[in-house]
N, C-alpha and C positions, 0 to 999 in steps of 0.2 A: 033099147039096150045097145042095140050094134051105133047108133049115135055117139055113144057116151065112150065106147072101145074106140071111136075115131078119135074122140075129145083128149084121149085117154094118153097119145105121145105129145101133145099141145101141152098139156097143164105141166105136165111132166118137164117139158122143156120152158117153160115158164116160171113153175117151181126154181129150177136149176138155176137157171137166170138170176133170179132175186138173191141166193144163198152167195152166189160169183161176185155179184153187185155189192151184196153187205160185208162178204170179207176185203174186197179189194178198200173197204172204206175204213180200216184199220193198218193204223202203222206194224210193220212188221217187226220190228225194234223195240215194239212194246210187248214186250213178253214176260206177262204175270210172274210173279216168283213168290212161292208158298213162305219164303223167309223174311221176307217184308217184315218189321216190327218185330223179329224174333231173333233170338241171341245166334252171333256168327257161330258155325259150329265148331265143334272141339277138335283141334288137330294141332301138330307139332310139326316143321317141316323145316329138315336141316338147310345150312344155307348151301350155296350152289358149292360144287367140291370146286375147290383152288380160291374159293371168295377167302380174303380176312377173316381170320376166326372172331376177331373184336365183335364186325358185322354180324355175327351170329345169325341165325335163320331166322326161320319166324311161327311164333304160335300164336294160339288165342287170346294168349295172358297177355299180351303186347296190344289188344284192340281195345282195351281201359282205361279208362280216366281224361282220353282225351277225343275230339272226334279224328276218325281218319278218315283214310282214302285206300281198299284195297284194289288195287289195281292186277289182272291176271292177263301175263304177256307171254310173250314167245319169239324168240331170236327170227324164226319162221317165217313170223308172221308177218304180210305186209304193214295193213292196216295197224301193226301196234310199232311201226315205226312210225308211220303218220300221225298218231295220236304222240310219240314220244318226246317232243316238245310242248305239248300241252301240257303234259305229267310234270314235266320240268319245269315248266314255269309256274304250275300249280306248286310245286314243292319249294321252289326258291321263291318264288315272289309274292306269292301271294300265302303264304304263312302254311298251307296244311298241309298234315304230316302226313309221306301217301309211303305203303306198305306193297310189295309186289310179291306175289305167287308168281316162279316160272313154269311156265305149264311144258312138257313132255318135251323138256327142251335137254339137248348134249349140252352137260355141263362148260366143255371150252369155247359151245357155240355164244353160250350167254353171256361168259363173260366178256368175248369176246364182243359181245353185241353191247355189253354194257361200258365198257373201258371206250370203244367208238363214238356213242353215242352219247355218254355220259349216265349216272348213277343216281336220279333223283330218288328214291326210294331208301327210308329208314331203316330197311332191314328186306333180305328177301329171300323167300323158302323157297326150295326147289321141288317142287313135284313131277316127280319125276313119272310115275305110273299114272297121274291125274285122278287119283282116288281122291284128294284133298276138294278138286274141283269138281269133283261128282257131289262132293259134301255139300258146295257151297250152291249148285245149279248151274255149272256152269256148261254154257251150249256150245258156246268155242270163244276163239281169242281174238279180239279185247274185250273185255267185262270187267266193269269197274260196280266195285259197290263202295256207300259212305256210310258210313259205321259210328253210332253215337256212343258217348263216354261210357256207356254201361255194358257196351258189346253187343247192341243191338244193329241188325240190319236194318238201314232206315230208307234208302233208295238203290234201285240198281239200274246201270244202264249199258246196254247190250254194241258193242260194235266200238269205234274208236270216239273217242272224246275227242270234241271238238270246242275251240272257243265260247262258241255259242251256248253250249253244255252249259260250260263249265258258269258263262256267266249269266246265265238265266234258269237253269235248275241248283248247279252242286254249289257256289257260290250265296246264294240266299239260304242253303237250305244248311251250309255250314252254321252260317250266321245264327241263325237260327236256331240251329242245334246247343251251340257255344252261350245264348242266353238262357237256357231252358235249362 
């Protein structure tokens, strides 16, 4: 018995070991999202104040009929400047239409980030308390999800888009969606 009470911080620290081992073998950026395959949620999110009222903001009724790209950014943010010529040239060049939540951002901050930076985005809501992005999962900023014609969430991907994103997951899986 007093054997087994020795054995007893060993296994323990072995156990432990193994749980350290298996998580470290998961990407961090892959983080489940319960909306997967299920409709964006329902929200209304005026545009930024001083944006064109033309632009008007953005709701759910705007993620129909065709696939998009919502893209959740932040004047703030580093990382969603880095990502913000991937959005751009995903928006001009290569044909899809990408949609922006501004997350918990000062409305002169963004625009100002966006008249700098330039405006690829068809339309963009301001959320301003970030309730909208509590709706959609979101953990922080960048978070892009693509959204099939029926308003379904069809991938999410956590942290700044990159090239490589775009042309080995969002890129095929546009395609794809656009035959289907």
């Amino acid at each position: 018995m007093r054997r087994l009470l020795y054995l007893l911080p060993f296994l323990l620290f072995i156990g432990v070991g193994i749980a350290f081992y298996l998580g470290f073998q998961r990407d961090p950026r892959d983080i489940p999202s319960a909306l997967i395959d299920k409709p964006a949620p329902t929200f209304d999110l005026p545009p930024i104040q001083g944006q064109p009222a033309a632009t008007g903001g953005l709701s759910s009724a705007k993620l129909t009929g065709e696939v998009t790209l919502v893209n959740v950014f932040a004047s703030w943010c580093i990382p969603c400047k880095a990502e913000h010529p991937v959005i751009t040239r995903l928006s001009r060049e290569q044909g899809v239409m990408v949609f922006g939540i501004n997350y918990k951002d000062k409305p002169e901050d963004a625009l100002t980030w966006l008249s700098r930076n330039g405006n690829p985005y068809a339309a963009v809501g301001a959320d301003l308390d970030g309730r909208v992005s509590i709706d959609w999962g979101v953990y922080g900023v960048p978070e892009s999800y693509l959204i099939d014609r029926q308003g379904r969430i069809r991938f999410k991907h956590v942290g700044p888009l990159t090239p490589q994103v775009v042309e080995e997951q969002i890129l095929p899986m546009v395609k794809h969606l656009r035959q289907g």
